[in-house]
C-alpha positions, 0 to 999 in steps of 0.5 A: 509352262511347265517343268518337266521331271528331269528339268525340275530335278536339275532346277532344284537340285541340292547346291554343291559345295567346292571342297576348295575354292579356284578362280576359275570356277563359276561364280556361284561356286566361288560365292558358295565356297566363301559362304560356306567358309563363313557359315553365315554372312551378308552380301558384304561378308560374302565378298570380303571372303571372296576378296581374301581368297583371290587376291588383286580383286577388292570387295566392291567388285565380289559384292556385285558377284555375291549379291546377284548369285545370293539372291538368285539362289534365295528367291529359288529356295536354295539358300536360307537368308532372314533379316539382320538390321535392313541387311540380309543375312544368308547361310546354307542351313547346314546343322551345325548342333546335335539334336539334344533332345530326346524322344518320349517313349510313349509317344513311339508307334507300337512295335517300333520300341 
């Protein structure tokens, strides 16, 4: 099967992040909103997020929600994650530090300095 232009587009587009987080919303922007609170969590962090900003709803039921859409996202290629201790740790790989580096000068194409 193969893709076409416009449904690879809508696949893999750039993920949406909610400026705030609502209830009723979908559950992948709910998980992404308190991802993108945290910068950088497991499954459990994503969850105890979500717990904090919908109250009446305790962890272990965000973390069934979390874990499915973390993961889906992930194996898609749309989230970073590594390894954390047999846990793994998600963040939306965002540059969260300036680049403090500098370019060598010599090194530039010619007419380009």
């Amino acid at each position: 099967m193969t893709l076409s232009d416009d449904s690879f587009r809508e696949a893999y587009k750039p993920l949406h992040i909610p400026a705030h987080y609502d209830v009723h919303a979908s559950e992948q922007d709910r998980v992404l909103f308190a991802l993108a609170q945290i910068g950088m969590g497991t499954v459990t962090d994503v969850a105890t997020e979500m717990a904090q900003l919908e109250s009446g709803i305790d962890v272990d039921s965000f973390k069934v929600i979390a874990g499915d859409v973390l993961t889906h996202l992930y194996e898609l290629g749309l989230l970073k994650g590594s390894d954390s201790s047999g846990e793994m740790e998600y963040n939306l790989s965002k540059i969260t530090h300036a680049n403090d580096g500098s370019v060598d000068p010599d090194l530039l194409a010619p007419g380009l300095d």
